[in-house]
C-alpha atoms as an extended CHARMM CRD file, in Angstrom:
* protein
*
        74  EXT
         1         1  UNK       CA             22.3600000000      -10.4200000000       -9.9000000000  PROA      1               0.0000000000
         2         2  UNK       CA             24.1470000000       -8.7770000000       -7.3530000000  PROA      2               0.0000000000
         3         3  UNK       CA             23.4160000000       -8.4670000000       -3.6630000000  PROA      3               0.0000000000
         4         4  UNK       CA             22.9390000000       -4.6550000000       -2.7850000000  PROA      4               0.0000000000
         5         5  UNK       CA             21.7540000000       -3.6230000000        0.8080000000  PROA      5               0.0000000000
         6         6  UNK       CA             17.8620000000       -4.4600000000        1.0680000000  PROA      6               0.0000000000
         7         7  UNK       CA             17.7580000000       -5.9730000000       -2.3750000000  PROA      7               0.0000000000
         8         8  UNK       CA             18.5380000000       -8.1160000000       -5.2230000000  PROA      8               0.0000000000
         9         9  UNK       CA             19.8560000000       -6.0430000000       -8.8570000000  PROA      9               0.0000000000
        10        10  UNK       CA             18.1580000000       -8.7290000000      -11.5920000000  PROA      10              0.0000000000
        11        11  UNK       CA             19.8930000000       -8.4100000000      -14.9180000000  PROA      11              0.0000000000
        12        12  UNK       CA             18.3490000000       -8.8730000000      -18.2100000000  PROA      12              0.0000000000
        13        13  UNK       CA             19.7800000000      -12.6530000000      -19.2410000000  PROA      13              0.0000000000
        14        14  UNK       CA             18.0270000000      -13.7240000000      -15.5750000000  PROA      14              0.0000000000
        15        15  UNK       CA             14.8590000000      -11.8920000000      -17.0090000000  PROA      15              0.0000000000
        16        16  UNK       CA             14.7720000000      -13.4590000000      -20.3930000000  PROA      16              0.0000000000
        17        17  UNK       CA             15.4780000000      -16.3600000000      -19.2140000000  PROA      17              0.0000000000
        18        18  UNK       CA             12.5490000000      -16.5640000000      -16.7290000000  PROA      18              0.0000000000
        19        19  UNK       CA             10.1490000000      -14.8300000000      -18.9780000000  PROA      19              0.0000000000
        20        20  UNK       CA             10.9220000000      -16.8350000000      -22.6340000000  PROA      20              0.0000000000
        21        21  UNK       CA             11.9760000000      -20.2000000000      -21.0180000000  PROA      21              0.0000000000
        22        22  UNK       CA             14.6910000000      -21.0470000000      -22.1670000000  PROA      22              0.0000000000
        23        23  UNK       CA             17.8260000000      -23.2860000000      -21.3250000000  PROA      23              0.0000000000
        24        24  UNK       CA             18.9350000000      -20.6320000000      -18.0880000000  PROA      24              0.0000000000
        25        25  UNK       CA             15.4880000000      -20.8920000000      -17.1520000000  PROA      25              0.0000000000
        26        26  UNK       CA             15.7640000000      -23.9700000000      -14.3590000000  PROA      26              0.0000000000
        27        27  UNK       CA             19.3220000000      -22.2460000000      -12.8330000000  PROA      27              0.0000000000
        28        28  UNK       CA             17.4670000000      -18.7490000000      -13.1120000000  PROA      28              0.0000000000
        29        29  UNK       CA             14.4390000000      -20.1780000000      -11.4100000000  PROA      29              0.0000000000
        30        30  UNK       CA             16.7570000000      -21.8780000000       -8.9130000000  PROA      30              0.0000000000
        31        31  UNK       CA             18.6710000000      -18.9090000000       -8.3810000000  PROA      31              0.0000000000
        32        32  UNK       CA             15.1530000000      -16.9350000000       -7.4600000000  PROA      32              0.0000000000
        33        33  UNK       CA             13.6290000000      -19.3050000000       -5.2710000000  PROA      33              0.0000000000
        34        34  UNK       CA             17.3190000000      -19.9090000000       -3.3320000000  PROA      34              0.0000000000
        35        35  UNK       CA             17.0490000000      -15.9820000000       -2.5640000000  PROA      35              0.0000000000
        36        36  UNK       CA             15.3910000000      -14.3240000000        1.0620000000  PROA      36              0.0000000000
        37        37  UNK       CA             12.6800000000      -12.7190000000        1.1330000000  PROA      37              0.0000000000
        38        38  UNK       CA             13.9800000000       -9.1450000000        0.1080000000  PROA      38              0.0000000000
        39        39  UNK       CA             13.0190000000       -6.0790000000       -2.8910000000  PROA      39              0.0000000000
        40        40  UNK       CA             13.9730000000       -7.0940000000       -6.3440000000  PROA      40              0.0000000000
        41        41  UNK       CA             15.6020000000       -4.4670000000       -8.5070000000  PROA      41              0.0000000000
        42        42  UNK       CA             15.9950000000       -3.6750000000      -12.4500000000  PROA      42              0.0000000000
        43        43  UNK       CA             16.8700000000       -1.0090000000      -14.1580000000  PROA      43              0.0000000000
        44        44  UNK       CA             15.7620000000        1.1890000000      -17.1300000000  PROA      44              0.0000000000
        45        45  UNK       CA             18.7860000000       -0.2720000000      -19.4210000000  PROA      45              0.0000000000
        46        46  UNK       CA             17.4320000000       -3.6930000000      -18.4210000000  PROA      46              0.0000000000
        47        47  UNK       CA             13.6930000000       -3.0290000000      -19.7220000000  PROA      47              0.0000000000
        48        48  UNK       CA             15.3740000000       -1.6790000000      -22.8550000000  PROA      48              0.0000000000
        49        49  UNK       CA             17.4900000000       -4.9300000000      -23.3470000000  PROA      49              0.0000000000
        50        50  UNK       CA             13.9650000000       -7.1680000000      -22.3810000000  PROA      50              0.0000000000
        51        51  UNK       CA             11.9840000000       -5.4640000000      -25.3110000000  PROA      51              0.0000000000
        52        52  UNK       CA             14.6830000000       -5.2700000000      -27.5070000000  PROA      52              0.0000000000
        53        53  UNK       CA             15.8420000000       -9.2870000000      -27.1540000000  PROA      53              0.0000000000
        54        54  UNK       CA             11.7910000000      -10.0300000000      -27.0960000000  PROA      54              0.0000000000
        55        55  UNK       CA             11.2860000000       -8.5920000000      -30.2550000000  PROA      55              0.0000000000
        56        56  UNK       CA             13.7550000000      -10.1200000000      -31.8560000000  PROA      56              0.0000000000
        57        57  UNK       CA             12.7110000000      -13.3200000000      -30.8110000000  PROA      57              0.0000000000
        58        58  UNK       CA              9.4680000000      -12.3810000000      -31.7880000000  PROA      58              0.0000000000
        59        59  UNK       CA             10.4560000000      -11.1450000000      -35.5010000000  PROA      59              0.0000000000
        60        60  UNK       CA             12.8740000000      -14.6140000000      -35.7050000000  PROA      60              0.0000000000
        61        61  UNK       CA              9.5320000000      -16.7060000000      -34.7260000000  PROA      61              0.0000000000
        62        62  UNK       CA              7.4500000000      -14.8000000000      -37.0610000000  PROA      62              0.0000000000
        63        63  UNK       CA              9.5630000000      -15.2450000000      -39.7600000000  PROA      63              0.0000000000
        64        64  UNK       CA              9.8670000000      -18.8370000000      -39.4670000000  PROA      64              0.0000000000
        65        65  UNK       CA              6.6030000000      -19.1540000000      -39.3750000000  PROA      65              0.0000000000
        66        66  UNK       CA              5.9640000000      -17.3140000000      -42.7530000000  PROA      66              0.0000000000
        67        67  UNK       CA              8.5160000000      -19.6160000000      -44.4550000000  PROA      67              0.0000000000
        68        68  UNK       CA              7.1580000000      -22.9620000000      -42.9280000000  PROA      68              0.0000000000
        69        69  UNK       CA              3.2950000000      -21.3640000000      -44.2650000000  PROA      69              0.0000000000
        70        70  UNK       CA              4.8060000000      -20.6490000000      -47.6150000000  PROA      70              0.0000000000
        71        71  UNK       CA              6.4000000000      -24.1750000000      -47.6850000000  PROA      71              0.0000000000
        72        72  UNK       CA              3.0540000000      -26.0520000000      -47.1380000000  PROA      72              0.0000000000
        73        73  UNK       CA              1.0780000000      -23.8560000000      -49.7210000000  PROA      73              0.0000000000
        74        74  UNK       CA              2.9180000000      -25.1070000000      -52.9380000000  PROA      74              0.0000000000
């Protein structure tokens, strides 16, 4: 999250921490609000991170889920 002339540079833990709530989401929020009105940047390497740590999250969650289903079946 570096200042840069015009803009903010967001990096991916501000992202997933914004998008998937979770504990960095209140400083990340903070951090967001605190800023001036200016352009907010990201880069290609940061929407590759955001799928990639997203889908892991979602293959951990669906995974748990399938065990906790399987559990409650016998």
């Amino acid at each position: 999250m570096k200042p840069s002339p015009g803009g903010f540079y967001l990096d991916t833990c501000l992202l997933i921490s914004l998008f998937h709530n979770d504990s960095g989401y209140a400083a990340a929020e903070a951090w967001l609000v605190a800023r001036p009105t200016a352009e907010l940047w990201i880069s290609h390497w940061v929407l590759l991170e955001f799928a990639s740590a997203t889908a892991l999250r979602a293959a951990a969650a669906s995974s748990r889920w399938r065990g906790w289903r399987g559990c409650r079946q016998r």
